[in-house]
C-alpha positions in Angstrom: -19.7 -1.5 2.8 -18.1 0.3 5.7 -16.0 3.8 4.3 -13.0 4.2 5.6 -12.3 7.9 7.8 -9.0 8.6 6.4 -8.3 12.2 5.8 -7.7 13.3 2.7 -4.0 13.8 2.2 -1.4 11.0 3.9 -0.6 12.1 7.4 3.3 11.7 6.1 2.6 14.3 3.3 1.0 16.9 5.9 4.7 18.2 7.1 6.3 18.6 3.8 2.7 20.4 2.2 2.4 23.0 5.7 5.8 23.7 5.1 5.8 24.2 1.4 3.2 26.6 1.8 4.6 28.8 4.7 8.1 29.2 2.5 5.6 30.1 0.0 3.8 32.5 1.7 6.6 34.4 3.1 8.0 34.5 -0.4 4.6 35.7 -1.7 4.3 38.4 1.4 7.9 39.6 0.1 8.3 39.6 -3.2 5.2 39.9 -4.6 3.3 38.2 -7.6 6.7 36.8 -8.9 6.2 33.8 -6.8 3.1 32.8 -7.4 3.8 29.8 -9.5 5.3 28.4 -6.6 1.9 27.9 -5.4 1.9 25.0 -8.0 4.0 22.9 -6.5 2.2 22.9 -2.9 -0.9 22.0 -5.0 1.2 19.3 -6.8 2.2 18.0 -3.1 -1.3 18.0 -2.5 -2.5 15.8 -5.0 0.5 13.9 -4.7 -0.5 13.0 -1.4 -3.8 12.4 -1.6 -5.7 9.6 0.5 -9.1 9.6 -0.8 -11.9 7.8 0.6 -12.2 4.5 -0.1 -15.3 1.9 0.2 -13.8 -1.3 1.8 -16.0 -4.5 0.9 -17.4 -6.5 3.3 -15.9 -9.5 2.1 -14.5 -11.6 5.0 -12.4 -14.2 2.4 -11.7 -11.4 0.0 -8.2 -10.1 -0.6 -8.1 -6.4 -1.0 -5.4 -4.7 -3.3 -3.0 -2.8 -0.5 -1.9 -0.5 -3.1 -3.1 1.3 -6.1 -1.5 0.3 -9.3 -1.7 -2.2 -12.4 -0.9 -6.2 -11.4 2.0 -7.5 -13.7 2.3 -10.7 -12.2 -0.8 -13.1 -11.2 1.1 -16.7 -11.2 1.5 -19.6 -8.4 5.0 -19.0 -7.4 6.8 -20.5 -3.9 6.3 -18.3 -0.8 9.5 -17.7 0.2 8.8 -16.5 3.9 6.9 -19.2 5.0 8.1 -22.0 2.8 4.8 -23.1 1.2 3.3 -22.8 -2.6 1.5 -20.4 -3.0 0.4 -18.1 -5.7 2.0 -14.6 -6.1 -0.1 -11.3 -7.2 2.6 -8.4 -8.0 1.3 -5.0 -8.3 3.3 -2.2 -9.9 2.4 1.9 -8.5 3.2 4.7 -11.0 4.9 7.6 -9.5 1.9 9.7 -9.5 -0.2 6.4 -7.8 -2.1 7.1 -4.4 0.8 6.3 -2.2 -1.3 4.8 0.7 -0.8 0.7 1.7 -3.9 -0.8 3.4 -4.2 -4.2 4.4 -5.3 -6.9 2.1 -7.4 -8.7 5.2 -8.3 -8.8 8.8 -6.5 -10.7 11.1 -3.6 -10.5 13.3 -0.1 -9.6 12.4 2.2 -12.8 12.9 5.7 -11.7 11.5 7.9 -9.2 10.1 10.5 -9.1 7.7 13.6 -7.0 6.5 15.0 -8.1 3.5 18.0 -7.0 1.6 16.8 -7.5 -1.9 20.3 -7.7 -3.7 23.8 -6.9 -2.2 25.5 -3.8 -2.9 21.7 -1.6 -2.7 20.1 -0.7 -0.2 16.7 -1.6 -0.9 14.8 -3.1 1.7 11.8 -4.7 1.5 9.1 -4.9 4.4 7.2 -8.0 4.2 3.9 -8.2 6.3 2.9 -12.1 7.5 -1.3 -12.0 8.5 -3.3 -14.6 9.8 -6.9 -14.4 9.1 -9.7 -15.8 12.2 -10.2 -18.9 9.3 -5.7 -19.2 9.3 -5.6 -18.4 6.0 -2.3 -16.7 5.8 -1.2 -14.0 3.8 2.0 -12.4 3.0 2.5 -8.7 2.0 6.0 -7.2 0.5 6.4 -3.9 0.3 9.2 -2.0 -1.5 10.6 1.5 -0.9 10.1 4.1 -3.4 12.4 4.9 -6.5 13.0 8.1 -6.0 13.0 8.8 -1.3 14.1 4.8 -1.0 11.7 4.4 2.1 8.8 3.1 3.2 6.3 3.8 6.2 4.5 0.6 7.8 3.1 0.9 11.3 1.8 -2.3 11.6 3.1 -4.0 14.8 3.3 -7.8 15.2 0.9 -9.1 17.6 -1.5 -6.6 17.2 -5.3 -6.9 15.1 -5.6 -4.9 11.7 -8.9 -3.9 9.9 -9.5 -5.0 5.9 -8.7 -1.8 4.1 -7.1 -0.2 7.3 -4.5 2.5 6.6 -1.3 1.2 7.8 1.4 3.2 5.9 2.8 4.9 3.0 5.2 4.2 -0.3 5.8 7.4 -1.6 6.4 7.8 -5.6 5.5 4.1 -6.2 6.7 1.2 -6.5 6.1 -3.0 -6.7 3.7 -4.5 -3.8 3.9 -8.8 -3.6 0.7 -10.7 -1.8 1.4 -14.2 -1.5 -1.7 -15.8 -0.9 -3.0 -19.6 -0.2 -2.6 -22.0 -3.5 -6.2 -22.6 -3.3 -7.2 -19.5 -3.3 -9.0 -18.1 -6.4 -7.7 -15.4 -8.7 -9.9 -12.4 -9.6 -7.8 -10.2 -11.9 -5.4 -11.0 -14.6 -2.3 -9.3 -15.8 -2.3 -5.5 -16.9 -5.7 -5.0 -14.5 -5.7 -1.4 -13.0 -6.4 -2.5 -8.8 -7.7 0.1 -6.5 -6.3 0.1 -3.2 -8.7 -0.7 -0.2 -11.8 -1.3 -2.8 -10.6 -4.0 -5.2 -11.2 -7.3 -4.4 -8.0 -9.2 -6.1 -8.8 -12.8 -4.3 -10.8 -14.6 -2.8 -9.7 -17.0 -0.3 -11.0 -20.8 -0.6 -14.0 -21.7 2.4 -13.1 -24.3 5.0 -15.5 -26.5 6.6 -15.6 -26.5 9.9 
């Protein structure tokens, strides 16, 4: 297994916890003891934003879980952005979830999407088309959190990712699609608790050569 070298709190949490706790200290420096409970909610931002380590399997047709969460739906279901059938694993994040997405395989980055989910909000949903070296595809939609309605990704098309790499952020949680091939085989069921970067959700069929 090859551990990841993430830090330990999301790069995109790093501004908002520094500044938290400079206010803070100020406050503290000026007005004494009074404001020390503030002190709580830097540590809450903290563990908010946690990115802890994670031990990515050395699986080359496994499907890791992007995010961290509980899968409520694990059905075949049409593909709708590349028009095949396929089977559909939906994963639901908490609000206090790690927030970090990692990528379910290696491969290269074929396609982007932005989606208007449903007219009149503005909710938009990033969906992530990878190729595996076997040409498995895979799809990957991510949705902006409830409460900030954003969504980091700084995956780039044309360009390699790693299995488990880091490559963005949903903060406070939200519902993660992977479309994978039809044939691929299924290795959790509905209501499983997935890990993000270390749970092996899939397993994607062998080809001959």
């Amino acid at each position: 297994m090859a551990v990841s070298t993430h830090t330990l709190i999301a790069p995109e949490g790093l501004p908002l916890i520094v500044g938290g706790a400079v206010v803070v200290g100020v406050l503290n420096l000026s007005f004494g003891i009074i404001v020390m409970p503030l002190w709580v909610l830097v540590l809450l931002g903290i563990w908010l934003y946690r990115d802890p380590l994670r031990s990515v399997p050395a699986l080359p047709l496994g499907i890791i879980s992007p995010v961290e969460g509980r899968v409520i739906v694990a059905e075949k279901h049409p593909d709708p952005y590349l028009g095949r059938d396929a089977q559909l694993i939906r994963i639901h994040m908490s609000l206090t979830s790690v927030y970090s997405i990692r990528s379910v395989v290696e491969g290269k980055i074929m396609q982007q999407w932005l989606d208007q989910e449903s007219e009149g909000k503005h909710d938009v949903a990033h969906a992530l088309h990878i190729q595996t070296d076997e040409k498995d595809d895979v799809v990957v939609v991510l949705r902006p959190g409830r409460l900030f309605k954003r969504l980091s990704c700084n995956a780039n098309i044309g360009e390699r990712i790693g299995q488990g790499s880091r490559c963005g952020i949903i903060p406070f949680g939200s519902t993660v699609d992977v479309y994978i091939p039809e044939d691929s085989h299924l290795n959790i069921k509905i209501a499983d608790k997935v890990i993000s970067g270390e749970t092996v959700i899939a397993d994607l069929a062998a080809h001959s050569s």
